[in-house]
Legacy VTK file of the C-alpha trace (Angstrom):
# vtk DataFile Version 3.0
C-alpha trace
ASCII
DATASET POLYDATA
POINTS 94 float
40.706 -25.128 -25.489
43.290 -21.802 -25.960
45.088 -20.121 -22.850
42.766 -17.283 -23.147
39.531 -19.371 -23.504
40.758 -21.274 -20.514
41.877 -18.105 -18.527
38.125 -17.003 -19.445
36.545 -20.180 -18.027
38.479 -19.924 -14.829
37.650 -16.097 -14.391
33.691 -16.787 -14.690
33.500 -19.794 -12.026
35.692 -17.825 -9.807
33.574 -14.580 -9.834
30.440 -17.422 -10.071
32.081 -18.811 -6.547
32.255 -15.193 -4.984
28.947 -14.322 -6.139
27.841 -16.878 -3.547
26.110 -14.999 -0.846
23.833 -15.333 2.383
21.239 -13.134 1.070
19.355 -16.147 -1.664
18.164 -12.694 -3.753
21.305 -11.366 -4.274
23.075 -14.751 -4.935
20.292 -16.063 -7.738
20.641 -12.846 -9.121
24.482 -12.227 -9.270
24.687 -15.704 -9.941
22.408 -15.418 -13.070
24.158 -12.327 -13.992
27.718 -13.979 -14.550
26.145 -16.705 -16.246
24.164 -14.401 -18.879
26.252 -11.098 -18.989
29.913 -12.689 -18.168
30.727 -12.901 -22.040
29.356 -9.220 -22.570
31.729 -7.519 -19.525
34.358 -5.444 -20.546
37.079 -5.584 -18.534
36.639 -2.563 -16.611
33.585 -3.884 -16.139
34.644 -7.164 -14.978
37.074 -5.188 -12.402
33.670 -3.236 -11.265
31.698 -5.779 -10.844
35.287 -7.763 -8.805
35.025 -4.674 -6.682
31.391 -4.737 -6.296
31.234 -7.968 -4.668
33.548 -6.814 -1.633
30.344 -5.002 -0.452
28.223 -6.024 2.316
24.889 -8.031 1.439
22.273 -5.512 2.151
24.494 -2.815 0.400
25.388 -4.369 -2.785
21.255 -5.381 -2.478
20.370 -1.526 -2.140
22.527 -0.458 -4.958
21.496 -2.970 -7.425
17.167 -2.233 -6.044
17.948 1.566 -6.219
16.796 3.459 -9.431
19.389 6.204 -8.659
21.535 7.278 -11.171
25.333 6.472 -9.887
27.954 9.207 -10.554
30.438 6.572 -11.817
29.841 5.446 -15.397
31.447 2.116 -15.123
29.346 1.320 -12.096
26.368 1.952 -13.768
26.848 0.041 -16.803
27.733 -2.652 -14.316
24.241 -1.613 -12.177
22.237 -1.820 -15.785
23.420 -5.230 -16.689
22.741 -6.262 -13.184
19.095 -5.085 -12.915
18.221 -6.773 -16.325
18.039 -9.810 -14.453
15.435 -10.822 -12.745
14.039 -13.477 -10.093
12.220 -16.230 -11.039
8.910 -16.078 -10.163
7.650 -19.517 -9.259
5.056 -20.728 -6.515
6.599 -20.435 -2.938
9.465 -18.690 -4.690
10.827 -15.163 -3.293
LINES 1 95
94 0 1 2 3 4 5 6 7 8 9 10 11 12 13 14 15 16 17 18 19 20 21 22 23 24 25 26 27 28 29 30 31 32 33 34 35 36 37 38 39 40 41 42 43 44 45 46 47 48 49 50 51 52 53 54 55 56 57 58 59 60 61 62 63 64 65 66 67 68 69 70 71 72 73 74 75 76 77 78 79 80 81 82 83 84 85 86 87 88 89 90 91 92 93
């Protein structure tokens, strides 16, 4: 494996490790997120979505649920990408 492939690998499971949270919907979904968009970030993106996951639970949940428009471009893009996933839907599921 190359550096960069390597530096790659390591930057996915640690935003996969961060993306661990107490609320289950937010963590399948982020974690789904980095494991089907991670390869299709930018890297402003990827710095977004870094700075994203400092917020609170129930904020980062309203944000990504809202249908508002955000004033920030890059956030958005990050938003988009982040409400193309969606939960499973499976008896006794969420």
């Amino acid at each position: 494996m190359l550096n960069g492939e390597m530096m790659l690998d390591a930057e996915q499971r640690r935003l996969a490790w961060r993306c661990r949270r107490g609320m289950l919907e937010l963590d399948i979904i982020l974690q789904q997120f980095v494991m089907e968009q991670f390869n299709s970030l930018t890297l402003e993106e990827l710095h977004v979505f870094d700075e994203m996951l400092t917020l609170p639970d129930t904020q980062f949940w309203s944000l990504i649920r809202s249908s508002k428009q955000d004033e920030d471009r890059k956030m958005e893009s990050v938003l988009n990408k982040l409400r193309s996933i969606h939960l499973p839907h499976h008896q006794g599921a969420l």
